[in-house]
C-alpha positions in Angstrom: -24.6 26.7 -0.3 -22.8 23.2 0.3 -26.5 21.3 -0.4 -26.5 23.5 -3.9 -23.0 22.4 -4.9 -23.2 19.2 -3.7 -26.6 18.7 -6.4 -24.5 20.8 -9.0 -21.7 18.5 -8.8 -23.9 15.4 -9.3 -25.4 17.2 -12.6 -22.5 18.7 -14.2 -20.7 15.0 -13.6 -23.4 13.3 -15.5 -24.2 15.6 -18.3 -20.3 16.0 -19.2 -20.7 12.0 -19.7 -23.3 12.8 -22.7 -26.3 10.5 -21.1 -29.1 10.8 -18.3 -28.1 12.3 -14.6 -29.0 8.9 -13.4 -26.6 6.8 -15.6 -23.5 7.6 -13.7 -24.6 6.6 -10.2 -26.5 3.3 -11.9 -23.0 2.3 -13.0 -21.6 2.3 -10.0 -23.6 0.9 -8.0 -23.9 -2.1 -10.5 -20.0 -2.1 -10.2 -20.2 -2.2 -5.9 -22.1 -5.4 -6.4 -20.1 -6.9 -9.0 -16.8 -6.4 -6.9 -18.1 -6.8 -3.5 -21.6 -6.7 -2.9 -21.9 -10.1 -0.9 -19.0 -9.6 1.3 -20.6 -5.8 1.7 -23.8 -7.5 2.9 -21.7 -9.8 5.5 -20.1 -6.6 6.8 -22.6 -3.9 6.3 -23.5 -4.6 10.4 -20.0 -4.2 11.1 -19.7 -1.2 9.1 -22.3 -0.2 10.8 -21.2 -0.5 14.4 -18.2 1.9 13.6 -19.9 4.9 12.0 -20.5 6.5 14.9 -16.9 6.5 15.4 -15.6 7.3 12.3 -17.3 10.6 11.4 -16.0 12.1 14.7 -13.3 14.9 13.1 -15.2 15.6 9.7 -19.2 14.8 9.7 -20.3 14.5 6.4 -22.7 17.5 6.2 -26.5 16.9 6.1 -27.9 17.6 2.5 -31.4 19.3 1.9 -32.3 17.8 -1.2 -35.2 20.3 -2.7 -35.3 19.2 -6.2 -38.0 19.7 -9.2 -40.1 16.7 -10.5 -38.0 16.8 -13.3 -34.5 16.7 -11.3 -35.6 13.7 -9.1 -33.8 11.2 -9.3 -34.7 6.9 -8.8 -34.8 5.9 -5.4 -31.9 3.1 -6.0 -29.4 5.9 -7.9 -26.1 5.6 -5.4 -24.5 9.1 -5.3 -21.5 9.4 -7.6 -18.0 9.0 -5.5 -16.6 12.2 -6.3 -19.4 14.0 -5.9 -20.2 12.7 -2.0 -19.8 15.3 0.5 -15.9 16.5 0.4 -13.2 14.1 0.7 -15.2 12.0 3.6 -13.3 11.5 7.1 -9.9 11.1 8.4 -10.9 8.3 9.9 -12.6 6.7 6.8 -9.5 7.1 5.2 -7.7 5.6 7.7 -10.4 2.4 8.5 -10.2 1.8 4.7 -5.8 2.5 4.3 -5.7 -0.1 7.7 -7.9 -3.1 6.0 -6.2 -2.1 2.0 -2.9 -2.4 4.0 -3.3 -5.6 5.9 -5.1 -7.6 2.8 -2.4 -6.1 0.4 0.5 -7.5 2.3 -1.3 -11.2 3.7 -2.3 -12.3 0.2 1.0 -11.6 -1.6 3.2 -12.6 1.5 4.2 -15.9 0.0 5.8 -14.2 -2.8 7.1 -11.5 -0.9 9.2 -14.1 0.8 10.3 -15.2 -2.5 11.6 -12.1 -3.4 13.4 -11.5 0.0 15.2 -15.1 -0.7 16.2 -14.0 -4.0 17.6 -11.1 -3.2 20.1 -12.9 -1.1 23.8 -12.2 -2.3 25.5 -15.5 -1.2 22.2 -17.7 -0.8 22.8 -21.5 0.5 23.2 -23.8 -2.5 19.6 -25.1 -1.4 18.1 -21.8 -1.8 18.8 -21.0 -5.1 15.6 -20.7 -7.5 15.5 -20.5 -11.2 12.5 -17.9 -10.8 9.1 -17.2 -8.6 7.3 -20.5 -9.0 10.2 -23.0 -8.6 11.3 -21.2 -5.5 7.6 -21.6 -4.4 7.7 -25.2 -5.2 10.9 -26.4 -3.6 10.4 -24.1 -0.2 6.6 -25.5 0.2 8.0 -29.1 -0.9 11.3 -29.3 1.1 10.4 -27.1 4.1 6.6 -27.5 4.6 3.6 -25.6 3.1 3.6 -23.7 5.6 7.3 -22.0 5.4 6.5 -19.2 2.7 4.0 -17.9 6.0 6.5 -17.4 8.2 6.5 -14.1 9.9 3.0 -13.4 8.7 1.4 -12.7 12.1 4.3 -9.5 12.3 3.3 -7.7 9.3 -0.3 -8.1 9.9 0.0 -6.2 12.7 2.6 -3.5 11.6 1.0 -3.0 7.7 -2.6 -1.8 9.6 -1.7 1.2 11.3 1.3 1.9 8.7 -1.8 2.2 5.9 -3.9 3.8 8.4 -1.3 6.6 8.6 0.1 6.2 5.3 -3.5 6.9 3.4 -5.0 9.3 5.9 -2.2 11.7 5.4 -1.6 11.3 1.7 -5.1 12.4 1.5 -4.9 15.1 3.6 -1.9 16.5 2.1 -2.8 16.0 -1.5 -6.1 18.1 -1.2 -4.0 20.5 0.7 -1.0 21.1 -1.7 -3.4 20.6 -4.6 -5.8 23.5 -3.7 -2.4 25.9 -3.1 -0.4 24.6 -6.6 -3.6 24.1 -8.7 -6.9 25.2 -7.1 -9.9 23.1 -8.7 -7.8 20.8 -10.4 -5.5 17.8 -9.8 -1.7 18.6 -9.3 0.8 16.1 -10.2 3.1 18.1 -8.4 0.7 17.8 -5.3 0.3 14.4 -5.4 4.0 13.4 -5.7 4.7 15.6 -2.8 2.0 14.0 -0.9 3.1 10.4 -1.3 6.7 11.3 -0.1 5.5 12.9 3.2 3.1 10.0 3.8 5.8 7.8 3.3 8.1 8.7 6.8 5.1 8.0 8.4 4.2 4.5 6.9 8.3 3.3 7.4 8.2 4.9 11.3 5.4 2.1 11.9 6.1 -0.7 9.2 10.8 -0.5 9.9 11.0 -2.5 12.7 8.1 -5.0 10.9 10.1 -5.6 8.1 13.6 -6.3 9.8 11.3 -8.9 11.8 9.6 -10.5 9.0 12.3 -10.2 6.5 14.8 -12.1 8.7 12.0 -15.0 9.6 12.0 -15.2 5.9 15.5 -16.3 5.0 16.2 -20.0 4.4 17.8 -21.4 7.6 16.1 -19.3 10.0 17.4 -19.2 13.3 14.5 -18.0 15.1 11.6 -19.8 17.0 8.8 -17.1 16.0 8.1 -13.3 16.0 8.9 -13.0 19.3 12.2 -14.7 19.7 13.1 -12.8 16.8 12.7 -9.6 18.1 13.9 -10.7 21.3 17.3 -12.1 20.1 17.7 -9.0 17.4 17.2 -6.5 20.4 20.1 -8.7 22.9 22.5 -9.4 20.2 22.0 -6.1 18.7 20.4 -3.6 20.3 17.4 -1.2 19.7 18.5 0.3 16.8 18.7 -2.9 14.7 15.4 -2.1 14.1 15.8 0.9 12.5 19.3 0.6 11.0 17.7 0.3 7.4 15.4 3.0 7.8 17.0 6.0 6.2 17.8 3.1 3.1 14.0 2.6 3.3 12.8 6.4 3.0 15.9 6.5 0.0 14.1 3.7 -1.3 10.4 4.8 -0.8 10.7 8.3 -1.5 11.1 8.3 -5.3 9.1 5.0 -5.4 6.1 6.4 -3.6 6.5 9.1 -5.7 6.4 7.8 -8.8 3.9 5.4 -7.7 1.3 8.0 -6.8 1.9 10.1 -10.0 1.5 7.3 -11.8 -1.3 6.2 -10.1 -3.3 9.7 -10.5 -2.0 10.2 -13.9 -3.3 6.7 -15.0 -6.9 7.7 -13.6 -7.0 10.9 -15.6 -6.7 8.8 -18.9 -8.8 6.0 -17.2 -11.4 7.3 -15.3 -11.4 11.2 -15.7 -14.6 11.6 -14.1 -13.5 9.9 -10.8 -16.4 7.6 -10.6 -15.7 4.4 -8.6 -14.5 2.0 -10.9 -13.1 -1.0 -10.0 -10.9 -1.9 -13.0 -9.9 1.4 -13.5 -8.3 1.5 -9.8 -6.9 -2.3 -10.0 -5.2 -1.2 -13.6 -3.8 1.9 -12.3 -2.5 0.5 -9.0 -1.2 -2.4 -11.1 0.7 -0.5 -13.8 1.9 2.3 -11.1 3.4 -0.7 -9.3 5.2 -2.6 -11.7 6.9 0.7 -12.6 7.9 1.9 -9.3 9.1 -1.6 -8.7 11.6 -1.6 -11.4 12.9 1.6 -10.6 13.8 0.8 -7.5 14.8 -2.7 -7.1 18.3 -1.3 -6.4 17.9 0.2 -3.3 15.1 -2.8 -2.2 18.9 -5.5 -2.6 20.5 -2.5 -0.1 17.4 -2.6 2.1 17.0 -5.9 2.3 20.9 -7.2 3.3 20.7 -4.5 5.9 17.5 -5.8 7.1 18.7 -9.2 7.5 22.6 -8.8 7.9 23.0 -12.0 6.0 25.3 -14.2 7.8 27.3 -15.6 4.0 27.9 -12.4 2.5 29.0 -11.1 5.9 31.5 -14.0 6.3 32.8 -13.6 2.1 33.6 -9.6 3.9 35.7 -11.0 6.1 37.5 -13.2 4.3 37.9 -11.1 1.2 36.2 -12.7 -1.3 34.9 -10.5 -4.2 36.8 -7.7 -6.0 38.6 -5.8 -2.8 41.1 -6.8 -0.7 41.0 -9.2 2.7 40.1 -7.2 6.0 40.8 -9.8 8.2 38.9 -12.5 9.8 35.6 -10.7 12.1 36.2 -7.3 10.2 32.8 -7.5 9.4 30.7 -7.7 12.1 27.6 -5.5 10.5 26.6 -3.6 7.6 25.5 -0.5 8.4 24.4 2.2 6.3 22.9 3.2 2.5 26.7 3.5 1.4 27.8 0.3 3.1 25.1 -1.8 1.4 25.8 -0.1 -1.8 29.7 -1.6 -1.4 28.9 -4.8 -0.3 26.6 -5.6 -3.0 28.8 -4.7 -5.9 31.9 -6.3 -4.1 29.5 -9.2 -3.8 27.6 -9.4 -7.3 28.8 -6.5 -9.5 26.0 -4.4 -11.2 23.9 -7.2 -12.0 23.7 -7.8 -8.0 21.6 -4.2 -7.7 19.1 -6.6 -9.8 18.5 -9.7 -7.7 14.7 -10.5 -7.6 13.7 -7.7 -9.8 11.4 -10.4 -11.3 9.8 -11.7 -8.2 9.6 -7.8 -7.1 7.3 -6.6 -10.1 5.1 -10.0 -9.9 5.2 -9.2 -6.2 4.2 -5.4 -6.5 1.6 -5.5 -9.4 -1.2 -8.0 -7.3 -0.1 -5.8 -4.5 -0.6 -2.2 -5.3 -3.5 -3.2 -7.4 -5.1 -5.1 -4.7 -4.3 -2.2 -2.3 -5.8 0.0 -3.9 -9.2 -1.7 -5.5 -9.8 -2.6 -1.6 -9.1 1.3 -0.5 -11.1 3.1 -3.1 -13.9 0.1 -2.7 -13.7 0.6 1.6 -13.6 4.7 0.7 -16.8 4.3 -1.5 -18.6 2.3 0.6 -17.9 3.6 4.1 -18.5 7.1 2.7 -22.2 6.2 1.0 -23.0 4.3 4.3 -22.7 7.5 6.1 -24.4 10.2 3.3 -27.4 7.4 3.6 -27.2 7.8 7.1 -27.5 10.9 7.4 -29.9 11.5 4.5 -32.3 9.0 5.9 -32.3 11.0 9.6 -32.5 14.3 7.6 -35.9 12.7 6.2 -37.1 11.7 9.3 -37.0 15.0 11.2 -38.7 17.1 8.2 -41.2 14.0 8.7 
């Protein structure tokens, strides 16, 4: 049964695109070599090596292909990506979410601590940019080439098993809820509701990564390196530091995960409606899907990132009662803690236009980023999942041999 659908897939996907059944997987596999087929070719061995551990929960089932002369297809036709055995591995999900995650976050880190500088409330008057680029000039130029790296080592390590989580269960869910809201079909509803709940996994992991990196990224740093950070954070103020802006975080990521996951499918529907892998389609989608969560929520990013860093000016202004509000007294301030505190401290601080520091460097920083995550992801998915239907059809072949 699974062998005939599996074939009746293949032909339905490539007669609906009005040419010849082998058309569909031609294009894609000329699109696998145009994005990555020499770095495949460097990894293929590697790729290799971990098969045997990543089809332990789902093995892809073994396909008995007994078609007529005229159904054959060429030997070099790659199967089409949706119509691979279903949904390939939790553990495929989660190889390719771990190396998407880690690649997303280390090639747009320099602007990422852009954006954390900019969204500083009462920056020093040597850290205030005009936009992206001059920031990027003057912190490489004045503080070393180095400096927009700093704390790079810390999210590497939190952003692979935060993606691992974070895509492996959004998959999960999304065929789950999908096949109960709208059996056969895709469910915007589904796929919405499936982003959130991946989400409190992916901030569990990546919280205490953030309030690490994010305070190694201000100007002025105090600390030594990752580990003196954490260190001094967890003496001065205690375990919880490290999760004291994670309910801001799931505010934050909920509706922005949400909309970028919507946006994301929705875009692919009018892009790529037969679900082919195509490169452009995913780097568009992810781009666009991005850029528009970004906006949305660069409020609540401001709150995040002053409790992340508990920056030192803004808390002194408190205490001395600058801003519209009246004086506490000297040391009233010790912390901000909490959504609702943030949310104070940035209006008394900058008024509605401070919910909107860095928006700019936030979109430039988000677009590369979810496009990059997910081109890598869906290019991983693709390849990791063909590797293992070859696999297997190549030892099906030798034992009816």
């Amino acid at each position: 049964m699974e062998a005939d659908g599996f074939v009746r897939k293949r032909r339905m996907t490539a007669e609906t695109t009005g040419n010849d059944p082998g058309v569909a997987g031609a294009s894609a596999g000329a699109e696998v070599r145009w994005l990555g087929g020499r770095f495949w070719g460097v990894s293929e061995s590697i790729v290799g090596s971990l098969t045997p551990r990543i089809g332990g929960e789902t093995e892809l089932q073994t396909v008995d292909f007994t078609l007529s002369a005229q159904d054959a297809q060429p030997e070099d036709t790659e199967p089409d990506y949706e119509g691979l055995p279903q949904g390939a591995s939790t553990s495929t999900h989660m190889l390719a979410g771990a190396v998407a995650g880690i690649m997303e976050h280390c090639l747009m880190f320099p602007i990422d601590c852009v954006k954390t500088r900019m969204q500083s409330l009462q920056p020093d008057p040597a850290a205030r940019y005009r936009n992206v680029m001059d920031a990027l000039r003057r912190i490489v130029a004045t503080e070393g080439v180095w400096r927009p790296m700093r704390g790079l080592n810390a999210t590497a390590v939190g952003a692979g098993p935060a993606h691992a989580l974070y895509f492996a269960s959004y998959e999960k869910l999304k065929k789950t809820l999908s096949d109960v809201i709208h059996p056969g079909a895709n469910s915007h509803l589904a796929n919405g509701t499936a982003g959130c709940a991946a989400t409190l996994l992916h901030d569990a992991v990546m919280n205490p990564t953030e309030v690490v990196k994010q305070r190694m990224q201000m100007y002025n740093s105090p600390y030594r390196g990752v580990m003196d950070c954490i260190r001094a954070v967890w003496q001065k103020e205690g375990p919880a530091a490290f999760y004291r802006s994670y309910t801001t975080q799931l505010t934050m990521n909920v509706p922005f995960q949400a909309l970028h996951f919507m946006t994301y499918e929705y875009l692919q529907e009018l892009l790529n409606p037969h679900r082919q892998y195509n490169p452009s389609s995913h780097m568009l989608s992810g781009a666009l899907a991005g850029a528009i969560a970004a906006a949305t929520t660069t409020p609540l990013d401001v709150c995040k990132t002053l409790l992340n860093t508990q920056e030192s000016l803004a808390l002194s202004s408190l205490s001395s009662g600058q801003g519209p509000g009246q004086s506490q007294g000297p040391g009233a301030h010790r912390h901000i803690s909490g959504l609702a505190h943030a949310f104070r401290t940035v209006y008394r601080l900058g008024g509605l236009k401070g919910f909107f520091r860095g928006v700019q460097a936030r979109i430039i920083y988000q677009m590369p980023s979810t496009a990059i995550s997910w081109s890598v992801y869906e290019f991983f998915k693709y390849g990791l999942t063909k590797h293992q239907h070859n696999k297997r059809k190549t030892q099906h072949m030798e034992a009816e041999i």
